[in-house]
Backbone and ligand atoms as CSV (ligand in chain L), in Angstrom:
chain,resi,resn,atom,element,x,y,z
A,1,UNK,N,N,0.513,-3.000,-65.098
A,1,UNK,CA,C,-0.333,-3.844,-64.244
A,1,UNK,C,C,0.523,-4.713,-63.322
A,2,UNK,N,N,1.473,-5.394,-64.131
A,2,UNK,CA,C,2.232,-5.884,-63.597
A,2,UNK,C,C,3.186,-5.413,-61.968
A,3,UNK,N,N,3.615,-3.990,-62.589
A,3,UNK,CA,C,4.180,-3.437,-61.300
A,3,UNK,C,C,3.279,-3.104,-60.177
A,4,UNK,N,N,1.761,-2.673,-60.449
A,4,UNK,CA,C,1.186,-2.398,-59.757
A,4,UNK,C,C,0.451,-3.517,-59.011
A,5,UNK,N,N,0.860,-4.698,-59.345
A,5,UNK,CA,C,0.534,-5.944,-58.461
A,5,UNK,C,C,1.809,-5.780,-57.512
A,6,UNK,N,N,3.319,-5.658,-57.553
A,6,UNK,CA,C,4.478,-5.850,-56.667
A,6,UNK,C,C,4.227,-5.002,-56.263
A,7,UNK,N,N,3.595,-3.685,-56.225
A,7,UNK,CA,C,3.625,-2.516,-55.365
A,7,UNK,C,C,2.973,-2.923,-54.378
A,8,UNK,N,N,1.436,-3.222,-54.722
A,8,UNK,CA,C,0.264,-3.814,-53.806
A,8,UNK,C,C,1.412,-4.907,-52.756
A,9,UNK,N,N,1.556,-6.199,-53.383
A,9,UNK,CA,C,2.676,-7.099,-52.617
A,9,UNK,C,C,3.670,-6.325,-51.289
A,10,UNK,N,N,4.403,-5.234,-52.336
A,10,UNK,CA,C,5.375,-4.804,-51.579
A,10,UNK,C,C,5.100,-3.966,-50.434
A,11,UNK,N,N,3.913,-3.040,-50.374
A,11,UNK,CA,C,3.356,-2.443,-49.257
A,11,UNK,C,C,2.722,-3.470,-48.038
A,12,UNK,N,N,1.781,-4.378,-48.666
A,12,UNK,CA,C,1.423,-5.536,-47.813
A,12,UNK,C,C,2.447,-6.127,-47.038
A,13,UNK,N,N,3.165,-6.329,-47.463
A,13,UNK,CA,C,4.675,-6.921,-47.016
A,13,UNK,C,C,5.024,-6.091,-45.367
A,14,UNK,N,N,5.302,-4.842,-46.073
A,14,UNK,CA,C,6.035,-3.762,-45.399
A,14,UNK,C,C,4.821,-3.416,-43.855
A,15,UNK,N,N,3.602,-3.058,-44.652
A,15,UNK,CA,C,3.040,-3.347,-43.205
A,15,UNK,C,C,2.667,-4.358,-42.327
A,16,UNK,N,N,2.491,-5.779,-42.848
A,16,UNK,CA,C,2.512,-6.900,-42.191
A,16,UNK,C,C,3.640,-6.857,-41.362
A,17,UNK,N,N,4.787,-6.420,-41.867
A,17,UNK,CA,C,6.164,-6.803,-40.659
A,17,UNK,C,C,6.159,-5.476,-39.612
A,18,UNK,N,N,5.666,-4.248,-39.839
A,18,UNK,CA,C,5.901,-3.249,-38.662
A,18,UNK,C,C,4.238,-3.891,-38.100
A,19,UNK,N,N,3.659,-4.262,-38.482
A,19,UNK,CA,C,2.529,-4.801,-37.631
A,19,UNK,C,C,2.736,-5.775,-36.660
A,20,UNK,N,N,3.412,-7.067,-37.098
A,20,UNK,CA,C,4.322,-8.125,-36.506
A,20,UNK,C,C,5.321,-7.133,-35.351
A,21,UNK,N,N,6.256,-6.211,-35.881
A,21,UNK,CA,C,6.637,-5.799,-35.068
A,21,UNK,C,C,6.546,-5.144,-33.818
A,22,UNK,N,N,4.890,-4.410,-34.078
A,22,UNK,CA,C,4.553,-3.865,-33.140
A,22,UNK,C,C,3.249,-4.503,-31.877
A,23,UNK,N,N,3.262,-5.450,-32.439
A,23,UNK,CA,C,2.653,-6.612,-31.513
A,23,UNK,C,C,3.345,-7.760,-30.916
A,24,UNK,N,N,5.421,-7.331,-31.017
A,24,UNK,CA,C,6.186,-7.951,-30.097
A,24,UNK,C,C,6.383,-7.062,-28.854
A,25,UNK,N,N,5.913,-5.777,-29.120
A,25,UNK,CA,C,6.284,-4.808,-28.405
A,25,UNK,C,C,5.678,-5.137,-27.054
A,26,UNK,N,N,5.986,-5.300,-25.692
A,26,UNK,CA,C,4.765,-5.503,-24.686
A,26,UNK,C,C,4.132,-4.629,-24.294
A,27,UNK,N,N,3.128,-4.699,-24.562
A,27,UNK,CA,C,1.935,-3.459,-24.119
A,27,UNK,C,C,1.493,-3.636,-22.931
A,28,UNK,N,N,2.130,-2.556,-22.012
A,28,UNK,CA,C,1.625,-2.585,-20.546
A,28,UNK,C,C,1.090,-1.471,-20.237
A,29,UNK,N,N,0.198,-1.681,-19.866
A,29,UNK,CA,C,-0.814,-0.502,-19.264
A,29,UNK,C,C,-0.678,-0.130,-17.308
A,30,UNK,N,N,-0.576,0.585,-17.011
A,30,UNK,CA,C,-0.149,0.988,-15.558
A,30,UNK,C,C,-1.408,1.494,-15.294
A,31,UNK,N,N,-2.281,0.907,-14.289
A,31,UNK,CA,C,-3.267,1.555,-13.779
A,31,UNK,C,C,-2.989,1.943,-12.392
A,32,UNK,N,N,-3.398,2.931,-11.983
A,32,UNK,CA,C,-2.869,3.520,-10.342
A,32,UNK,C,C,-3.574,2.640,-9.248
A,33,UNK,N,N,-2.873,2.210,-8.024
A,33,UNK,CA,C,-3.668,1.082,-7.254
A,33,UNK,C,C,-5.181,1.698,-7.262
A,34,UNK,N,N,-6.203,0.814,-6.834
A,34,UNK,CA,C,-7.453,1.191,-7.171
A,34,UNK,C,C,-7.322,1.330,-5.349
A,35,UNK,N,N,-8.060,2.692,-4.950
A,35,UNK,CA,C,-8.050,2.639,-3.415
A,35,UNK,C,C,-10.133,2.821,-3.457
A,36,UNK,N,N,-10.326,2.056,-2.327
A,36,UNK,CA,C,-11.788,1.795,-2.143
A,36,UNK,C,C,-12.172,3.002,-1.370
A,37,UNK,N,N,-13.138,3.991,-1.468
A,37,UNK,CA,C,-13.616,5.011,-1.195
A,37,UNK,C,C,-13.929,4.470,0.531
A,38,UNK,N,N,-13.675,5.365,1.123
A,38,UNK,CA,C,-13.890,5.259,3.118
A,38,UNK,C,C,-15.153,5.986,2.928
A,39,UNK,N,N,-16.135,5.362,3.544
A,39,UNK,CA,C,-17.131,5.804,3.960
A,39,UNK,C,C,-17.336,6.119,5.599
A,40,UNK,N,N,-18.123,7.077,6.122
A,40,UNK,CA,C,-18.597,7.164,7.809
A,40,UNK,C,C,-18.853,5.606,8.192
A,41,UNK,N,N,-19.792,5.304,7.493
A,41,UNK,CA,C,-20.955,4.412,8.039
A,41,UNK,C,C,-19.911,3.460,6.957
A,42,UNK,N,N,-19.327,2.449,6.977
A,42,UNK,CA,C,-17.998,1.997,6.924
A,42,UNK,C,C,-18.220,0.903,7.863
A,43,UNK,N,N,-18.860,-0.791,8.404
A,43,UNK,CA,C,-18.507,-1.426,9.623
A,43,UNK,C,C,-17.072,-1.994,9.889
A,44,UNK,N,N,-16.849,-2.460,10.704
A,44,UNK,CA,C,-15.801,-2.455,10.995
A,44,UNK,C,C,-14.548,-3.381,9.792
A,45,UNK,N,N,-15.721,-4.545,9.757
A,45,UNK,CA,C,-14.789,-5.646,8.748
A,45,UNK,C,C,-14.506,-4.826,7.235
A,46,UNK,N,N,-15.551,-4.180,6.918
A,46,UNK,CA,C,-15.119,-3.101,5.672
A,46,UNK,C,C,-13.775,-2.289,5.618
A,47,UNK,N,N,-13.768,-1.668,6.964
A,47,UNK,CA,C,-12.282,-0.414,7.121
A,47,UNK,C,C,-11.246,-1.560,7.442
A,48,UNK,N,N,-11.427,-2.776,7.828
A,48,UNK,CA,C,-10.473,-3.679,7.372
A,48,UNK,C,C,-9.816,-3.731,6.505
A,49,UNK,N,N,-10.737,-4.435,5.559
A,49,UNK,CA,C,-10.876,-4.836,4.497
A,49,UNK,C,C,-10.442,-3.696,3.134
A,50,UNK,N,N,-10.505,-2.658,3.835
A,50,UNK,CA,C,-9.655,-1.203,3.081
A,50,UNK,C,C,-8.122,-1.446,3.596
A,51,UNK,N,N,-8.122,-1.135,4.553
A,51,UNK,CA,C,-6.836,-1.318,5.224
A,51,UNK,C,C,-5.934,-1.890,4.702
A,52,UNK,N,N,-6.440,-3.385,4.326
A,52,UNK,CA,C,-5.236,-4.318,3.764
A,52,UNK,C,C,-5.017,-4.046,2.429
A,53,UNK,N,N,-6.200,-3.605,1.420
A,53,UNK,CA,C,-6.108,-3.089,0.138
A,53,UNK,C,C,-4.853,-1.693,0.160
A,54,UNK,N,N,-5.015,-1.281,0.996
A,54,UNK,CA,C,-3.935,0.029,0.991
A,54,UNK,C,C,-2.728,-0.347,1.563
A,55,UNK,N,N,-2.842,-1.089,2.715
A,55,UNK,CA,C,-1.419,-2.002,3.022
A,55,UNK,C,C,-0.546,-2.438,1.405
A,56,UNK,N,N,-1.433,-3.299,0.782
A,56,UNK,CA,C,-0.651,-3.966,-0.619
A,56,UNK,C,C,-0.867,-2.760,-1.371
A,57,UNK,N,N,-1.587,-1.974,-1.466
A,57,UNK,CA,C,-1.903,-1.168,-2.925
A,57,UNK,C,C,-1.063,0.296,-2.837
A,58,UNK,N,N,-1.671,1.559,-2.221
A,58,UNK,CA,C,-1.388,2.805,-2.353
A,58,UNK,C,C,-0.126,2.554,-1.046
A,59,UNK,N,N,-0.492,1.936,-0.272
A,59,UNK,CA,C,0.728,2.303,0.797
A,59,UNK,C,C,1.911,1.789,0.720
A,60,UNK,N,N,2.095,1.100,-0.430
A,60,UNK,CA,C,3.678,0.076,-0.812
A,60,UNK,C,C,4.328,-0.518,0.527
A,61,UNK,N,N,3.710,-0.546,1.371
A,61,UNK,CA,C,4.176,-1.376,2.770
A,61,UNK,C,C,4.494,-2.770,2.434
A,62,UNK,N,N,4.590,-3.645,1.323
A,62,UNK,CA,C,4.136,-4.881,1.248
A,62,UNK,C,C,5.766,-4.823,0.722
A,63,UNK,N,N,5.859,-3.560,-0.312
A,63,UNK,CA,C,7.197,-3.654,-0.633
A,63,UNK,C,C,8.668,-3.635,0.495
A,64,UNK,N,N,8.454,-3.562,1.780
A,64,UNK,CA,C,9.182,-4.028,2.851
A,64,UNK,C,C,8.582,-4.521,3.593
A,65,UNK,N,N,7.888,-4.884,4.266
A,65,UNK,CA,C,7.169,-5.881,5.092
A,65,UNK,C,C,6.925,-7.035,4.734
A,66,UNK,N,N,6.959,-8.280,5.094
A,66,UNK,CA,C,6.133,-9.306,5.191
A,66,UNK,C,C,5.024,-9.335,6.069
A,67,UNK,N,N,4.288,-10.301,6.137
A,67,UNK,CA,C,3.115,-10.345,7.032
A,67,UNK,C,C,3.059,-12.081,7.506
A,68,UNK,N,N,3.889,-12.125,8.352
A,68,UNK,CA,C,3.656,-14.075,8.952
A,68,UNK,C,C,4.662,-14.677,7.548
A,69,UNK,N,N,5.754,-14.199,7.712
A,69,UNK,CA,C,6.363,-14.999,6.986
A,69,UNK,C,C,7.533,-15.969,7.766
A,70,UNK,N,N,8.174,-16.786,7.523
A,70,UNK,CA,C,8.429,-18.080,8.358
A,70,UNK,C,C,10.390,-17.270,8.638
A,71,UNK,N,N,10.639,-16.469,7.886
A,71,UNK,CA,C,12.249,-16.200,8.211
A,71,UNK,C,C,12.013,-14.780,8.489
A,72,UNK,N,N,12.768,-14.408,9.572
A,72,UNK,CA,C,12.956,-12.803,9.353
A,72,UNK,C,C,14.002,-12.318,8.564
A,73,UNK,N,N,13.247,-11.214,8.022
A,73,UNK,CA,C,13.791,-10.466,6.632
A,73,UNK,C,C,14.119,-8.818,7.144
A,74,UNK,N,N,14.939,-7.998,6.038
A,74,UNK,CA,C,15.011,-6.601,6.378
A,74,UNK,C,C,14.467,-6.289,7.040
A,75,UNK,N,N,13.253,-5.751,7.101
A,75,UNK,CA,C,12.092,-5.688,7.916
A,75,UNK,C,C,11.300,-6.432,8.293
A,76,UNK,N,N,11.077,-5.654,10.163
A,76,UNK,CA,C,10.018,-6.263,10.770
A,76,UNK,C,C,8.787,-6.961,10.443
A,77,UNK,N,N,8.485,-8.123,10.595
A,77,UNK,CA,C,7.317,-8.952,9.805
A,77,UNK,C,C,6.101,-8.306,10.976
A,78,UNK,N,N,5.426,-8.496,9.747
A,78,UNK,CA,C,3.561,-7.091,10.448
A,78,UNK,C,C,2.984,-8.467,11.319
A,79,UNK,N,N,3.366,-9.934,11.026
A,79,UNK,CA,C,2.299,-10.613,11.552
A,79,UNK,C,C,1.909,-10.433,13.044
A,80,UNK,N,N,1.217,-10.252,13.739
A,80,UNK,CA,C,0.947,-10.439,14.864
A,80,UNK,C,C,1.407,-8.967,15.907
A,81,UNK,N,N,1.418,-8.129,14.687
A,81,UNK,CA,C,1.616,-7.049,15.704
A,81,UNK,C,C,0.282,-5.713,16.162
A,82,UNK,N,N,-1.043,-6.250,16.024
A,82,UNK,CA,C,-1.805,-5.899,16.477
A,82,UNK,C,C,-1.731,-6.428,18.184
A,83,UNK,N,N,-0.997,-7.452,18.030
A,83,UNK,CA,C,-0.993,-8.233,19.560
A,83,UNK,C,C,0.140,-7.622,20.456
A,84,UNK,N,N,1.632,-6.999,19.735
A,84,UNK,CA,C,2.487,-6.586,20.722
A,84,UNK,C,C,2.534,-4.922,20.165
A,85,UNK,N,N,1.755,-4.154,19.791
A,85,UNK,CA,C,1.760,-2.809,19.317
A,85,UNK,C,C,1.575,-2.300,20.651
A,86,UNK,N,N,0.725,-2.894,21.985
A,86,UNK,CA,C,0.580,-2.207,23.061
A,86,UNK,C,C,1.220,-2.235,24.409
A,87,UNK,N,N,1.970,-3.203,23.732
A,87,UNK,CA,C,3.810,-3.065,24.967
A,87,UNK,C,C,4.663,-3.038,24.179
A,88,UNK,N,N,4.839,-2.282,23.276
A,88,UNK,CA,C,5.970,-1.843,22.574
A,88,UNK,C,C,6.522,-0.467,23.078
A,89,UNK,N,N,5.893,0.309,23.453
A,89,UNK,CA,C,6.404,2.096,24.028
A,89,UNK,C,C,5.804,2.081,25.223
A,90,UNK,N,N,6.615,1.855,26.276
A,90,UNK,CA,C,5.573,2.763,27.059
A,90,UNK,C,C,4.805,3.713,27.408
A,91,UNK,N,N,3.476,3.678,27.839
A,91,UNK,CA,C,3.055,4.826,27.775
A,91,UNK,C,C,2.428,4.526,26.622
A,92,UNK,N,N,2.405,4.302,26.074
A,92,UNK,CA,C,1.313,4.080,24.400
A,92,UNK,C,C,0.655,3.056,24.074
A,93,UNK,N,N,-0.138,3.144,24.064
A,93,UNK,CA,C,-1.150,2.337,23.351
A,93,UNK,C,C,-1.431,1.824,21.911
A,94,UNK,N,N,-2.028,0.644,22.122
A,94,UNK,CA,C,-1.689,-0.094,20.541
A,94,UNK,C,C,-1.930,0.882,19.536
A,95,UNK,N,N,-2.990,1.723,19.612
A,95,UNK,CA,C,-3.226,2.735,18.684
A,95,UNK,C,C,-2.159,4.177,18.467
A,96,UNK,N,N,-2.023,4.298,19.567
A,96,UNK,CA,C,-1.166,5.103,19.889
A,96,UNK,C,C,0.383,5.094,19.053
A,97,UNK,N,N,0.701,4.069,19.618
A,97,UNK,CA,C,2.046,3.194,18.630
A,97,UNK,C,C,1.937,3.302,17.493
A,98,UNK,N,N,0.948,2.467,16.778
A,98,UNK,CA,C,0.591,2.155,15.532
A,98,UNK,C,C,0.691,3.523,15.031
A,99,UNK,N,N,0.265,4.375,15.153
A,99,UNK,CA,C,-0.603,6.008,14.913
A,99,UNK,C,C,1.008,6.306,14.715
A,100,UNK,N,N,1.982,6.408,15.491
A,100,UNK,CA,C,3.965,7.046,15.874
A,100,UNK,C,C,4.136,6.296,14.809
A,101,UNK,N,N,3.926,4.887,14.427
A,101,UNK,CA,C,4.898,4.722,13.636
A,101,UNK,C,C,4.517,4.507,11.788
A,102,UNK,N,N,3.407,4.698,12.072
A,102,UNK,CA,C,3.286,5.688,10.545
A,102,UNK,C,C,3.636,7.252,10.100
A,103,UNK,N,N,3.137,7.747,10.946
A,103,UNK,CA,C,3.404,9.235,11.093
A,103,UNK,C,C,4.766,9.628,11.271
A,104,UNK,N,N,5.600,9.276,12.528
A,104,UNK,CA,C,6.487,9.403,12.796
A,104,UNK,C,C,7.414,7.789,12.961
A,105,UNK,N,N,8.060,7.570,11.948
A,105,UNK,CA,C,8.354,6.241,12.173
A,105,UNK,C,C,9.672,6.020,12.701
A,106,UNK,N,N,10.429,7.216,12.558
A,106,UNK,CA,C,11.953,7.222,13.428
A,106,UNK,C,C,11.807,7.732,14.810
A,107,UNK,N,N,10.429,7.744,15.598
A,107,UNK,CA,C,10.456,8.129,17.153
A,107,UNK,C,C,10.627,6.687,17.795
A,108,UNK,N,N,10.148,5.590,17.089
A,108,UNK,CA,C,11.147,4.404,17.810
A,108,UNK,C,C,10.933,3.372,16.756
A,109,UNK,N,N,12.496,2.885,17.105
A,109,UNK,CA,C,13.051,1.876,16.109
A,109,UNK,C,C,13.269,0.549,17.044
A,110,UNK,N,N,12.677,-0.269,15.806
A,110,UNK,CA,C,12.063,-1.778,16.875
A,110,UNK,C,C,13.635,-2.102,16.786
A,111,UNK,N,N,14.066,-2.957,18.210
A,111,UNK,CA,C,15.404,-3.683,18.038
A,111,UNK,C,C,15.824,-4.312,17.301
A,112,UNK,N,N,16.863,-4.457,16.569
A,112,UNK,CA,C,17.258,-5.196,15.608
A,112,UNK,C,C,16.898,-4.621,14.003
A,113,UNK,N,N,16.396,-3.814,13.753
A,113,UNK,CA,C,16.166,-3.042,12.962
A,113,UNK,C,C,16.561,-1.406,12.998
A,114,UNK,N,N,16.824,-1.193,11.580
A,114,UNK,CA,C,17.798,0.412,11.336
A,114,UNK,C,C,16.651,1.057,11.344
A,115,UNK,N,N,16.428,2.250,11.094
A,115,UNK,CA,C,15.684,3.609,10.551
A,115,UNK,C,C,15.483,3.299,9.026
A,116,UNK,N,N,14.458,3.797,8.066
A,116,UNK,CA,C,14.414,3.656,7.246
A,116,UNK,C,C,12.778,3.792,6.503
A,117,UNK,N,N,11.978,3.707,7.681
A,117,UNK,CA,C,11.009,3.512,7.199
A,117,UNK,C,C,10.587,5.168,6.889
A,118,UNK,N,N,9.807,5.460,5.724
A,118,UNK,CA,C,9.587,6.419,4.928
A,118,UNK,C,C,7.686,7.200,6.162
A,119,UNK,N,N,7.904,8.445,6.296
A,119,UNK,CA,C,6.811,8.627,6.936
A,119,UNK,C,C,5.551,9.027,5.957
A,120,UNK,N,N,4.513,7.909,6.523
A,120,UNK,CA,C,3.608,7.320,5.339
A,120,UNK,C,C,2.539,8.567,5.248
A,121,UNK,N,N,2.536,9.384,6.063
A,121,UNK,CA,C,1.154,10.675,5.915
A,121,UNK,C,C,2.013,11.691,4.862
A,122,UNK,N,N,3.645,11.646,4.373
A,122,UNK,CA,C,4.000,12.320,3.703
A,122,UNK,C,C,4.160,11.935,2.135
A,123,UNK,N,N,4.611,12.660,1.325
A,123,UNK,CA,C,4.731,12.013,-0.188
A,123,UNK,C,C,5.957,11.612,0.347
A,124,UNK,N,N,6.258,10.623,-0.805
A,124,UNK,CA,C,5.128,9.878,-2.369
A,124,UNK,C,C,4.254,9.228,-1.958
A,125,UNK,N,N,4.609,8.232,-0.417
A,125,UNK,CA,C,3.320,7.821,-0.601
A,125,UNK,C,C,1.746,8.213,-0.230
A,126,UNK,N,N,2.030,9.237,1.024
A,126,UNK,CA,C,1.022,10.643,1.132
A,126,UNK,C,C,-0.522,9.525,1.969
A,127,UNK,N,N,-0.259,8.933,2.414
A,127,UNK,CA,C,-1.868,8.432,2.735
A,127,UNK,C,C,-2.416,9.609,3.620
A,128,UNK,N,N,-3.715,9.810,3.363
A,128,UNK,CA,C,-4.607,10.434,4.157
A,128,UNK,C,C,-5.312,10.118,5.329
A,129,UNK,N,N,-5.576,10.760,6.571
A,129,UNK,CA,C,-5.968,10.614,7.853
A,129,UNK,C,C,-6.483,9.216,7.972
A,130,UNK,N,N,-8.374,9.164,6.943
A,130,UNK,CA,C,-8.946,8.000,6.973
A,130,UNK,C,C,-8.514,6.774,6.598
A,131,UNK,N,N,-7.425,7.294,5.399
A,131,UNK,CA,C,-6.810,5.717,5.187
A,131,UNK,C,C,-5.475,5.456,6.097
A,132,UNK,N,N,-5.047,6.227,6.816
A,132,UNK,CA,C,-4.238,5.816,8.125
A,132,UNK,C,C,-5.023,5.038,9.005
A,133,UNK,N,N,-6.131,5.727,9.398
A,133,UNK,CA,C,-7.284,5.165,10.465
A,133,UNK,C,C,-7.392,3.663,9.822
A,134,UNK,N,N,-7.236,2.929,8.078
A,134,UNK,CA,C,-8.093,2.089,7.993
A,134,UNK,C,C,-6.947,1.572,7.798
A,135,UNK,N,N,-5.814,1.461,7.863
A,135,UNK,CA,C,-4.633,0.831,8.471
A,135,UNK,C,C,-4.331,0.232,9.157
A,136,UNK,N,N,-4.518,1.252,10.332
A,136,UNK,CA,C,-4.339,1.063,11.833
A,136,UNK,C,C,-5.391,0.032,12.191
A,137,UNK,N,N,-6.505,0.294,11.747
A,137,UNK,CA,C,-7.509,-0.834,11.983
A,137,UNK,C,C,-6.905,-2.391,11.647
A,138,UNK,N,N,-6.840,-2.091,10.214
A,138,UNK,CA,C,-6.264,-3.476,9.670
A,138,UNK,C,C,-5.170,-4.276,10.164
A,139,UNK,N,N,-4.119,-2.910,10.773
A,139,UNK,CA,C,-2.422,-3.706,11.531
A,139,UNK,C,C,-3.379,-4.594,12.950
A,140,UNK,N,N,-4.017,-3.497,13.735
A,140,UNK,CA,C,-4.480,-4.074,14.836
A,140,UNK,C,C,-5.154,-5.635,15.090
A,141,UNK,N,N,-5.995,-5.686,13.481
A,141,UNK,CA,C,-6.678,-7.248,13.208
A,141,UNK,C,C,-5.153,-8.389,13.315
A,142,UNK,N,N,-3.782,-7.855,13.131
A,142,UNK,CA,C,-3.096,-8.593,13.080
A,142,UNK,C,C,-2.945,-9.176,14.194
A,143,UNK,N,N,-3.768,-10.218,15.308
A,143,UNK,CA,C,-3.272,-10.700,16.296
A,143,UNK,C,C,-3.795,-9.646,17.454
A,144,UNK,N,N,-4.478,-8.572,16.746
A,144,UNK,CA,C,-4.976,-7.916,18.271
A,144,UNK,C,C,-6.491,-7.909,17.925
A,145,UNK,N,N,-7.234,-6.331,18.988
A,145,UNK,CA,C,-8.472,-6.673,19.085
A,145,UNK,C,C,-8.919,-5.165,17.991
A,146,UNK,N,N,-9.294,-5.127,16.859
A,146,UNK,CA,C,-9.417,-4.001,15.974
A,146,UNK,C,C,-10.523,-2.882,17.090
A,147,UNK,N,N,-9.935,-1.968,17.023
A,147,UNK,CA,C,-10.816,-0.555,17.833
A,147,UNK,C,C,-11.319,0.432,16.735
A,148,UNK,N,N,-10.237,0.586,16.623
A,148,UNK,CA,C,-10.515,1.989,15.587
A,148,UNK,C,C,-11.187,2.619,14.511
A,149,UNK,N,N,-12.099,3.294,14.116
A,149,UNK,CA,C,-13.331,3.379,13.037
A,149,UNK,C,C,-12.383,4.386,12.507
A,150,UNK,N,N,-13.545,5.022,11.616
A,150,UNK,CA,C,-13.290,6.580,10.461
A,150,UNK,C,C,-13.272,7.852,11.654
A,151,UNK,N,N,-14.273,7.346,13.029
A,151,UNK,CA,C,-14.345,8.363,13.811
A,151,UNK,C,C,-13.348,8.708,15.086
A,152,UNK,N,N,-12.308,7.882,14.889
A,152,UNK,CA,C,-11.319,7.395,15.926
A,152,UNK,C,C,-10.521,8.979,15.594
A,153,UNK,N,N,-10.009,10.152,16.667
A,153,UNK,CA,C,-9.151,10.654,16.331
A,153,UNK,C,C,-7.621,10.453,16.777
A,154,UNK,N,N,-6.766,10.634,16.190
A,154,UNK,CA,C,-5.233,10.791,16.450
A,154,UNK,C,C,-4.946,12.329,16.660
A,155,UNK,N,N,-3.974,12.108,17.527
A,155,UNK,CA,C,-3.426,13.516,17.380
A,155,UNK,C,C,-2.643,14.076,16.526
A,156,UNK,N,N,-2.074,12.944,15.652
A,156,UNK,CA,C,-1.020,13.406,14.217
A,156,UNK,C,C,-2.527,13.615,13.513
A,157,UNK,N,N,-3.366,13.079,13.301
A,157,UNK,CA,C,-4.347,13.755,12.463
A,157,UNK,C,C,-4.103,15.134,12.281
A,158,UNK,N,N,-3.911,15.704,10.637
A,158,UNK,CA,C,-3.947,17.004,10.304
A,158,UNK,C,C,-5.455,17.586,10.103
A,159,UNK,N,N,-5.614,18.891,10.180
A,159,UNK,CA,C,-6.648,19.876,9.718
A,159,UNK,C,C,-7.047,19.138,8.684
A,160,UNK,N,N,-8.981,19.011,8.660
A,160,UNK,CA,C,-9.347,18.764,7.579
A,160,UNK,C,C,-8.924,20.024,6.221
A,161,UNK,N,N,-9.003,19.435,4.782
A,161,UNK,CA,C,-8.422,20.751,4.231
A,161,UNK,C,C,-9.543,20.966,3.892
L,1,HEC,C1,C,11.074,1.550,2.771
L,1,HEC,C2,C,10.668,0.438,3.586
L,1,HEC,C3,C,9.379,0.550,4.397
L,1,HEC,C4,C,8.109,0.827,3.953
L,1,HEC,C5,C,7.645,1.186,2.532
L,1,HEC,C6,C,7.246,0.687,5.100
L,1,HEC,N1,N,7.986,0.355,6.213
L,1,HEC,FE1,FE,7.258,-0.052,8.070
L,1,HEC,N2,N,9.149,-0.281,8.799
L,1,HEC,C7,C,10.302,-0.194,8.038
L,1,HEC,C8,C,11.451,-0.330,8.899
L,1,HEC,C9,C,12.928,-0.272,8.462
L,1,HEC,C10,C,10.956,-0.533,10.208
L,1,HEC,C11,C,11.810,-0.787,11.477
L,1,HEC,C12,C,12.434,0.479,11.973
L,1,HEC,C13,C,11.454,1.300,12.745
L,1,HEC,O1,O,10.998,0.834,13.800
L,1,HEC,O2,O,11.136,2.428,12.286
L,1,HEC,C14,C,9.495,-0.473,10.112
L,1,HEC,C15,C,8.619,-0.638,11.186
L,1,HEC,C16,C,7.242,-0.682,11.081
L,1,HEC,C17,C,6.320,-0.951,12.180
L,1,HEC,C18,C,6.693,-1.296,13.608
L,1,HEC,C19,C,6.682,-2.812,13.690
L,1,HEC,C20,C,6.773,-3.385,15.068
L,1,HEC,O3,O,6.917,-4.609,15.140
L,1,HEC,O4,O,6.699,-2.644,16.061
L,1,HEC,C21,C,5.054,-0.907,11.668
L,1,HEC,C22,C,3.754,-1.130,12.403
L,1,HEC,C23,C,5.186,-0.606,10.252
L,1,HEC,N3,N,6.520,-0.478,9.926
L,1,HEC,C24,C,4.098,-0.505,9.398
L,1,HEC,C25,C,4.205,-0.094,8.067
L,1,HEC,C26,C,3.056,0.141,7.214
L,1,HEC,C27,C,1.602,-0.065,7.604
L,1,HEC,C28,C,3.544,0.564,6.005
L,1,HEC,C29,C,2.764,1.045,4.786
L,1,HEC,C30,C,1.772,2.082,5.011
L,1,HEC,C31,C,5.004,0.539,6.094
L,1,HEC,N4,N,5.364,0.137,7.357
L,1,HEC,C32,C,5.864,0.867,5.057
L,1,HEC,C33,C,10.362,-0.018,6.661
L,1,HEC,C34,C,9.285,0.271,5.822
């Protein structure tokens, strides 16, 4: 009887401490950014309002960019470049621009800045047409006048699949 009380003890023991132990462990759970479904009928402040969710979330832009931050850093700060996106190339238009330098982001490199930026319609980070479109919308709110819907086409736009 006796032993079979220290057994009881001694198992209690033994799992209390891998229990203890396994609730020092940090349990992190990774959920994939949550991206908000694009709809047609979408108004404008909505495909915004996507835009910036994919700016911080699926499009890791946040991970080099600032947006209105007070020092310039590695990269070009996004603030206010809905306002100079349409004298930046000649010949192009704010959308236009905006549209090159996601797609193609080494056809021009802002002064004072290297090459580097990753082209965002490709993997890893892979965004798709509409959430380019709700990008472009969102960069443009930066200091410019937002145009662009779900129905806006680009010419980097690929074949629907
Ligand atoms: C790995 C770092 C990196 C990531 C991620 C990145 N960029 Fe860039 N971006 C750059 C660099 C470097 C430049 C400057 C060189 C150039 O012009 O290509 C730039 C330039 C730009 C410009 C031109 C700015 C101007 O003032 O004319 C825009 C717009 C832009 N990025 C938007 C984005 C958006 C939107 C995303 C996310 C979808 C993004 N970038 C993700 C590095 C990055």
């Amino acid at each position: 009887m006796k032993t079979a009380l220290k057994l009881l003890l001694f198992t209690l023991l033994v799992t209390g401490f891998y229990t203890y132990i396994g609730q020092m462990v940090p349990q992190t759970e990774v959920h994939p950014p949550k991206t908000r479904e694009l709809r047609a009928d979408m108004t404008q402040d909505e495909l915004i309002e996507a835009g910036q969710e994919i700016v911080g979330g699926k499009g890791t832009c946040l991970g080099c960019h600032t947006i209105g931050a007070d020092k310039p850093g590695r990269f070009p700060d996004l603030g206010g470049v809905g306002a100079r996106a349409g004298s930046r190339k000649p010949g192009l238009t704010d959308v236009e621009y905006l549209a090159e330098s996601l797609y193609d982001p080494n056809a021009f490199i802002v002064e004072g800045y290297s090459p580097g930026m990753p082209q965002i319609s490709k993997s890893p980070i892979g965004l798709t047409d509409p959430e380019i479109l709700a990008v472009i919308a969102y960069l443009q709110s930066l200091g410019g006048e937002p145009s662009v819907t779900l129905q806006t086409h680009l010419k980097q736009a690929r074949a629907p699949k």
